[in-house]
N, C-alpha and C positions, 0 to 999 in steps of 0.2 A: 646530978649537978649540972646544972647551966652552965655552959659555954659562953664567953664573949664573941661579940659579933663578929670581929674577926677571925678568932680560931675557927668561928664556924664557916666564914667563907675560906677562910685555908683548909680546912678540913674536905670539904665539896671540891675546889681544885686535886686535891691529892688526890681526891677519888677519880674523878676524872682522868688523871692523869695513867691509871691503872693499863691503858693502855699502850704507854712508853715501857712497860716492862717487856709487854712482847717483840718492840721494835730491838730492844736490844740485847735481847736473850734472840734472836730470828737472827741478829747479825753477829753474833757471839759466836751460836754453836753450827755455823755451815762451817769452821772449819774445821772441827772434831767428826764431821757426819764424813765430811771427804776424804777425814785421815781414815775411814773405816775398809777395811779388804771386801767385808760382807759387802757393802754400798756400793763399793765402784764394781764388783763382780755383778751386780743385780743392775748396775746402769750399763753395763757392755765395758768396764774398763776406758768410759772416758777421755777425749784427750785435754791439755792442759786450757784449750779455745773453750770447750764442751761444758768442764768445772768452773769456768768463769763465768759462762754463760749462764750456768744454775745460782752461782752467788751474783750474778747481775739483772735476774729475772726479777727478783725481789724491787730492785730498786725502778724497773720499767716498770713495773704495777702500780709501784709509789708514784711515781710519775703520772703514767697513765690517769690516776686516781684525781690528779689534781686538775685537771680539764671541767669537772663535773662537778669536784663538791661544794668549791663555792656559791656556785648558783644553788647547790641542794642544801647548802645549809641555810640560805637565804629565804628558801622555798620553805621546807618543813621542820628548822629548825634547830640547834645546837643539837640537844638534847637525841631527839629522832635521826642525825645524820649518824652520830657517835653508836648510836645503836648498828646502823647500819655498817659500817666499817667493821663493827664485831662478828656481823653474819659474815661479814664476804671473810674479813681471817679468821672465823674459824674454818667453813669453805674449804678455802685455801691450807690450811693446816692439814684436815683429816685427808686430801691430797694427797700432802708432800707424806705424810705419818705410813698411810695404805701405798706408797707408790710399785708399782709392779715392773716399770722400765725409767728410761730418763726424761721420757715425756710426760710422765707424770709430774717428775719434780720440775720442768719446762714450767707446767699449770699451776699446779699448785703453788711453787716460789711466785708466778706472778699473781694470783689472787690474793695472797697472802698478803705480797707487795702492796696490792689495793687498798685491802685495809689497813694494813699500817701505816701510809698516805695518808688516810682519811683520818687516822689517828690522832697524830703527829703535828696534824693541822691543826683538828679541832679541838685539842685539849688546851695550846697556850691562847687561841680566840678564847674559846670560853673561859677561861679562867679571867684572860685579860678584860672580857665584859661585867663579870663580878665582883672584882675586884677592888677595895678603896686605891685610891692611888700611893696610898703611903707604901703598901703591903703589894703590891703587881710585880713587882719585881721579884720578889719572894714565892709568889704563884706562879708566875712563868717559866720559872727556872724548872720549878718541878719538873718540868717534863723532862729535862735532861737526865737530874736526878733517880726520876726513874727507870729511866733509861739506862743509868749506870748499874740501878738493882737486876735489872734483866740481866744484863751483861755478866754482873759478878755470880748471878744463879746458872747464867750458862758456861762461864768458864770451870767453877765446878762441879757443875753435873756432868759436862763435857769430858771432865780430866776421870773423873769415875767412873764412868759408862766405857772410855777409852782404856782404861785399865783392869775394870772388872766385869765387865760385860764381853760375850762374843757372839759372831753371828748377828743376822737380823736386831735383837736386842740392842747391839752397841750403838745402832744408828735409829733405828726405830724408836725406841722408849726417848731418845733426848727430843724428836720431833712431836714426837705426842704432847709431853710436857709443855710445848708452848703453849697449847692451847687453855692453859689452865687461869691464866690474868684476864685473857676476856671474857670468859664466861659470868662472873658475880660483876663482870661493867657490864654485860649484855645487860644482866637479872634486873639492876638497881639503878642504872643512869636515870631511868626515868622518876625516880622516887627524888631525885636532885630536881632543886630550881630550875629552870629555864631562863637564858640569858633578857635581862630586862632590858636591852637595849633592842635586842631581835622581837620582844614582843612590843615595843612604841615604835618601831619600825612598822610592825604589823600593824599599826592602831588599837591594841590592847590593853589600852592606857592603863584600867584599872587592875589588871592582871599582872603589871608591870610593876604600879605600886603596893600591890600585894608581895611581890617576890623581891623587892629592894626591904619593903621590912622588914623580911624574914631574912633578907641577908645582911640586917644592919644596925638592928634595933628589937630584936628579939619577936617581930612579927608587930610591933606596933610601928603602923602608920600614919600616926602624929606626929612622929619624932622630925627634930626640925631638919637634923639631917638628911631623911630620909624624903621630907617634903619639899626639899631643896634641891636634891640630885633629881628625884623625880621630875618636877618643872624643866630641871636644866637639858636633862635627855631629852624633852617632849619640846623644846623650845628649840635643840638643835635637830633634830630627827625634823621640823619643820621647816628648818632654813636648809638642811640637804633635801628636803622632798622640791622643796623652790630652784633650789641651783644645781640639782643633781638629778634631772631627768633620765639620763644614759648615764649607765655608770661606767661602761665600757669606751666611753669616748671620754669621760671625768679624767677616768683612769692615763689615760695615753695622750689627751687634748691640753691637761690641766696642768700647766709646770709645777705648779706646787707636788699636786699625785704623780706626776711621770718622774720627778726627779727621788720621792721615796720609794716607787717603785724601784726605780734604777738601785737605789741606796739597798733596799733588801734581797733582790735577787744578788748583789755584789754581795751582801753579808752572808749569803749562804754558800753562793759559790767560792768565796774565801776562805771559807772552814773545810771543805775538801782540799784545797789548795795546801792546807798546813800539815799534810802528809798521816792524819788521823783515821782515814778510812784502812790507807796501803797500812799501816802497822795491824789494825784490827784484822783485814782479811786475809793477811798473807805472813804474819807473824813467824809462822814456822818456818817459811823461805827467807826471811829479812834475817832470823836468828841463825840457822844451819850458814848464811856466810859467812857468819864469826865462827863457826864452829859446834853450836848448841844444836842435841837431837829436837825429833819432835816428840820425843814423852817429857821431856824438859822444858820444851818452848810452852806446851799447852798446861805445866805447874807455874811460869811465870807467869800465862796470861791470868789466873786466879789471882797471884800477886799484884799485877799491875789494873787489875780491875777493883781491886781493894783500892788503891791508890786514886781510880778516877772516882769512886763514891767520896771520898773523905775531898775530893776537888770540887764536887761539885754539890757538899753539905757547905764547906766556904762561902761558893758565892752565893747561895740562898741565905746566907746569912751576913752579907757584907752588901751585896746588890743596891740593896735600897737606902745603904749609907754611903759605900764608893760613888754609886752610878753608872750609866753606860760606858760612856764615849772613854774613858781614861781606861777602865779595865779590861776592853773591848784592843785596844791599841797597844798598850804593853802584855797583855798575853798575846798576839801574835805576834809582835817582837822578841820575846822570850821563848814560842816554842820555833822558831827560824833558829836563834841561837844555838838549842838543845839539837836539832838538828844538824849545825853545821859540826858540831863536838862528835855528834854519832858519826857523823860522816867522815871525820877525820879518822876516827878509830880504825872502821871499819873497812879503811883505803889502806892503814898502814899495819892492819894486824887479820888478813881474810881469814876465813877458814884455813887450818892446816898449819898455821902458825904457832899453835900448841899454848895460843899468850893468856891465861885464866884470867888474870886482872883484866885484860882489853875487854875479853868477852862481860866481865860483871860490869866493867865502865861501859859499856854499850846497854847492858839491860838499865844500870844507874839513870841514861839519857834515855832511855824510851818512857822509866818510869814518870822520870821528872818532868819532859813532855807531856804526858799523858795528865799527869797534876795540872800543869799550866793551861791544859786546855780545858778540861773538864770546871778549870776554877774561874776560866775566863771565858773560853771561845765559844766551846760547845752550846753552854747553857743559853748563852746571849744571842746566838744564829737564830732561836725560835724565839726567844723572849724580846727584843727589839722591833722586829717588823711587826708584831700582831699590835702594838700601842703605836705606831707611826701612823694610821688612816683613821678616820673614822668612819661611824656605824654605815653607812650607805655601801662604801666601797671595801670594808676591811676584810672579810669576808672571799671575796674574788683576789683581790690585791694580794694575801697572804700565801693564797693555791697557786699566784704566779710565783711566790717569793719560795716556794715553798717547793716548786717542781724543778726550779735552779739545783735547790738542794741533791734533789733524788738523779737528775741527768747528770751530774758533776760528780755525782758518788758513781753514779756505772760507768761514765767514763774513768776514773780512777781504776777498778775494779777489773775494767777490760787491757787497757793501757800495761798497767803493772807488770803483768806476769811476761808481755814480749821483752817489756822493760829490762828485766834483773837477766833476764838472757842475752838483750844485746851489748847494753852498757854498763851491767852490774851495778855498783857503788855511786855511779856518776848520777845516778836516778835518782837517789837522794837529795842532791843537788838543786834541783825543782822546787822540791818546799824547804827548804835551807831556807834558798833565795825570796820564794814569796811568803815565810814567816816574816820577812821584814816590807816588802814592796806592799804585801797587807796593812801592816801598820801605820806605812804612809801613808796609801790613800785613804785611811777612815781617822788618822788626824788631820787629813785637809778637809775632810769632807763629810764625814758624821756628827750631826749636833746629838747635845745631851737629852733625852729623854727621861728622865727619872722624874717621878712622882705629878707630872702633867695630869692634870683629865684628859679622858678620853675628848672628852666635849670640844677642848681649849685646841688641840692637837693641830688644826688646822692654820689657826694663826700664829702658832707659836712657827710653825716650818714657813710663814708666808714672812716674818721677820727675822730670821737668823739666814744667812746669806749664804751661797753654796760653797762658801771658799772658808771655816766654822772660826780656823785660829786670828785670834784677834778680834772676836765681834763683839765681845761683852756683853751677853745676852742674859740678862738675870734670870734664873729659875726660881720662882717660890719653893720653901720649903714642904714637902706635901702635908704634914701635920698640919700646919697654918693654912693651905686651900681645902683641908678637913675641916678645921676652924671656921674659915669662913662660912663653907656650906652649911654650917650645925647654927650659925647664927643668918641665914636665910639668904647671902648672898650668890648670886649666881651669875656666870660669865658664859658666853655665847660667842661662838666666834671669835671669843679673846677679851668680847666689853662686858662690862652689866650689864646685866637686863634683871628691871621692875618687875619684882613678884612678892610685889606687897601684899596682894590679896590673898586673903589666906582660904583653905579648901572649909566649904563651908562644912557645918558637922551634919546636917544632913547627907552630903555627899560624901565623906569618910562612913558613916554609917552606912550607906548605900552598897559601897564598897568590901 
C-alpha cells in the first residue's frame, strides 16, 4: 500500500528521530544505576560532588558536541553527521556498560554525552528541512516524543533491574540496553533522503529535485508542487550565497540573526529554568523530603513518565493548529504555578510529618507539571529554533541554541544537590518564580512561527517587531502557502518571484 506524501515524510522524521530514545532513556536511568550498592562499590563509593559529576559528564559532551557539528553538518551532511553521533554513543556507551572504576564512567558519560548532542540537534534540523510547512510542527516535536519513549523504557527497566536484578547486573544490563536505538539509526539513516535544502546549498540542484519528489509527490518530479518548492530553495539558497558570505559574522552582525539567536538560546535556557531537569535527576531526593523511599520514588517515576508521553502525543497533535508563541507561554505559566503548590506542600508537610494526602498531593504536582511541560515546553525548546533561520545559517545557529540547552542542564545538575542541603524547600522557589518570569519574557518577545517556509523565514522576523504583543502581523494559513506552491507561486525573501518558465522536459528527463 502507498503511503501519502506526508505520512511518508512523517515516517522518515520518526526515523530520524530514533535517536531521542537514547537521550532519554541516558537521562532516565543514571539515576537507578546510582541507586545500585554494586555501582558505587565498583566506583570507590563516590561522593555526592563525584555522582553529579558522572550525571553531568553527559550533558558536557552534549555541549562539547555542539562546537563542531554545525559546521559538520554543513560539510558532509545531515544524513552522514547523524551517523556519526551513532559511532561516538555507541563509543561512549560500551564505556559506561564495561566500566571497571569511576573514570570510565567520567568517559564514557562524556562520549555518550557527544553523541547525544549530535542527536538531539540533528533530528529536529532534519526533519525541519523536509518537512511541508503545514506538518513541521508535528515532525519537530517528535524528538521530544521520543525522548519521552526513552524515558518511560528507562523508568521501567530501571525499576526492574533495581528490584530483580543484584550485583553487577543491576547496573550493567540497564547501561548496555542503551545502546540498542542507535544501532538500526546507524544501519538505515542512510537509506533516508538527505535534506534537499543541504543539497541546493551544495549545488546539487538536480539531486535535490530528485529527493523533494520522493518526499512530496511519490517520486514524480513534475508535480507542480514539487517544481515550485524546488525553484523557491534554489532562488533562496542564491540570495543567501549573495548576502551571506560569512555566516559567522551573519549570525552575530545581522539584527535580524542576532536577535533569533538571542530568542533561542533564551528558549532553551528557559526550559531548564522550569525546574524539569532537577525532578528527572534527583527525583528520589525531591520525594524522601516529603517522606517517600526510593523503591517508591523510582515506581512513580514509571508513572509520571507515562504521563510526559501522553504530554507530548498532545502537542504533536495540537502544534500545528494551536501554534507556537501561545502554547510556548502558557505552559511556562502553568508549570511556575504547579510548582509554587508543590512548594507549598512540601514547606508545610516535610518528611516525618507522617501526612499521606501531602505526600500524593505533591507526586499529583510533579505529575501534572510534567504533563504541562512535556505538552508544551519541552517539545517546543528544539522544535522552534530549528524553523527561525534559514538554510545558510540554520545549521550553526541551532548548535549555538542548542549548547544553551546542554550548559544550563549541568549547571542545574551540579547546583541542585549543594541546593537541597543548604536551603531545602526554598530551592524550589527558583522555578516557581521563573515558570512565570518565562512567560513573560516570550509574550513580549516571541513571534509566531507556525507553518512559514522555511524560505519566507527571513522576512517574516525582518517585519514583526521585537516588542511581538500588539503588532498584528498576519500569518498565512500553511494549507493555503501549500496551495499556492502546487499552483506555481513562489515567494523569496517574503515577495514573488517569476517562475513562469517551466523545466523543460528534456531536462526533467535528464534528471
Amino acid at each position: 500500500m502507498t503511503v501519502s506524501p506526508k505520512v511518508y515524510t512523517w515516517l522518515c522524521g520518526l526515523f530520524a528521530a530514533l535517536g531521542s530514545v537514547t537521550f532519554g532513556y541516558d537521562l532516565g536511568i543514571i539515576a537507578t544505576v546510582e541507586s545500585s550498592a554494586d555501582f558505587l562499590a565498583k566506583t570507590n563509593n563516590p561522593t555526592e560532588t563525584q555522582l553529579g559529576l558522572i550525571t553531568g559528564c553527559l550533558l558536557l559532551g552534549a555541549f562539547a558536541s555542539n562546537i563542531y557539528v554545525g559546521s559538520l553538518a554543513d560539510t558532509i551532511g545531515r544524513r552522514l553527521t547523524i551517523l556519526a553521533g551513532c559511532i561516538v554513543f555507541l563509543i561512549g556507551g560500551a564505556i559506561q556498560t564495561a566500566a571497571q572504576n569511576i573514570g570510565y564512567m567520567y568517559g564514557g558519560r562524556f562520549l555518550a554525552g557527544m553523541g547525544i548532542g549530535m542527536l538531539a540537534m540533528l533530528a529536529p534540523l532534519y526533519q525541519a528541512e523536509i518537512a511541508h510547512p503545514s506538518i513541521r510542527g508535528r515532525l519537530t516535536t517528535l524528538q521530544q516524543f521520543m525522548l519521552g519513549i526513552g524515558s518511560l523504557i528507562a523508568s521501567f527497566i530501571g525499576y526492574g533491574c533495581y528490584h530483580g536484578l543484584t550485583g553487577q547486573a543491576q547496573w550493567r544490563i540497564p547501561l548496555g540496553i542503551q545502546l540498542l536505538p542507535a544501532i538500526p539509526l546507524a544501519f538505515f539513516i542512510l537509506l533516508l533522503p538527505e535534506s534537499p535544502r543541504f543539497l541546493a546549498m551544495k549545488g546539487r540542484n538536480d539531486e535535490a529535485l530528485l529527493v523533494l519528489g520522493r518526499l512530496h509527490a511519490h517520486g514524480d518530479i513534475t508535480d507542480p508542487f514539487v517544481v515550485s518548492e524546488h525553484k523557491e530553495i534554489l532562488e533562496q539558497v542564491r540570495v543567501e550565497r549573495e548576502e551571506t558570505r560569512d555566516v559567522w559574522r551573519q549570525l552575530f552582525g545581522n539584527p535580524s540573526n542576532f536577535r533569533r539567536l538571542v530568542l533561542g538560546i533564551a528558549i532553551q535556557f528557559s526550559v531548564q529554568m522550569t525546574g524539569v531537569s532537577c525532578i528527572q535527576y534527583y527525583a528520589p531526593t525531591i520525594y524522601a523530603s516529603i517522606g517517600i523511599d526510593t523503591s517508591t520514588t523510582l515506581g512513580l517515576q514509571s508513572g509520571n513518565s507515562v504521563v510526559a508521553l501522553i504530554g507530548e502525543a498532545l502537542c504533536i497533535w495540537y502544534i500545528d493548529r494551536l501554534g507556537r508563541r501561545k502554547v510556548f507561554v502558557w505552559g511556562n505559566a502553568l508549570c511556575g504555578l504547579t510548582f509554587v503548590i508543590g512548594t507549598i506542600i512540601i514547606a508545610r508537610f516535610p518528611a516525618g510529618s507522617d501526612n499521606a494526602n501531602a505526600a500524593r498531593a505533591f507526586v499529583a504536582m510533579t505529575w501534572l507539571f510534567n504533563l504541562v511541560f512535556s505538552a508544551c515546553c519541552g517539545p517546543l525548546s528544539w522544535a522552534i529554533p530549528v524553523e527561525m533561520f534559514n538554510s545558510a545559517t540554520r545549521a550553526k545557529a541551532t548548535a549555538i541554541t542548542s549548547s544553551a540547552a546542554w550548559i544550563s542542564n549541568f549547571m542545574i545538575a551540579q547546583v541542585s544537590p549543594p541546593a537541597f542541603t543548604s536551603v531545602g524547600w526554598k530551592y524550589y522557589l527558583v522555578f516557581a518564580i521563573c515558570g512565570f518570569t518565562n512567560a513573560a519574557f516570550f509574550w513580549a518577545f516571541l513571534p509566531e512561527t507556525k507553518g512559514i517556509p522555511l524560505e519566507e523565514i527571513d522576512s517574516y522576523f525582518e517585519t514583526v517587531p521585537v516588542f511581538v504583543p500588539g503588532s498584528r502581523v498576519a500569518l498565512k494559513d500553511a494549507s493555503e502557502r501549500e496551495a499556492e506552491l502546487r499552483e506555481g507561486k513562489v515567494h523569496v525573501a517574503g515577495a514573488p518571484v517569476d517562475v513562469s518558465e517551466k523545466m523543460d522536459r528534456e531536462e526533467i528527463e535528464k534528471v
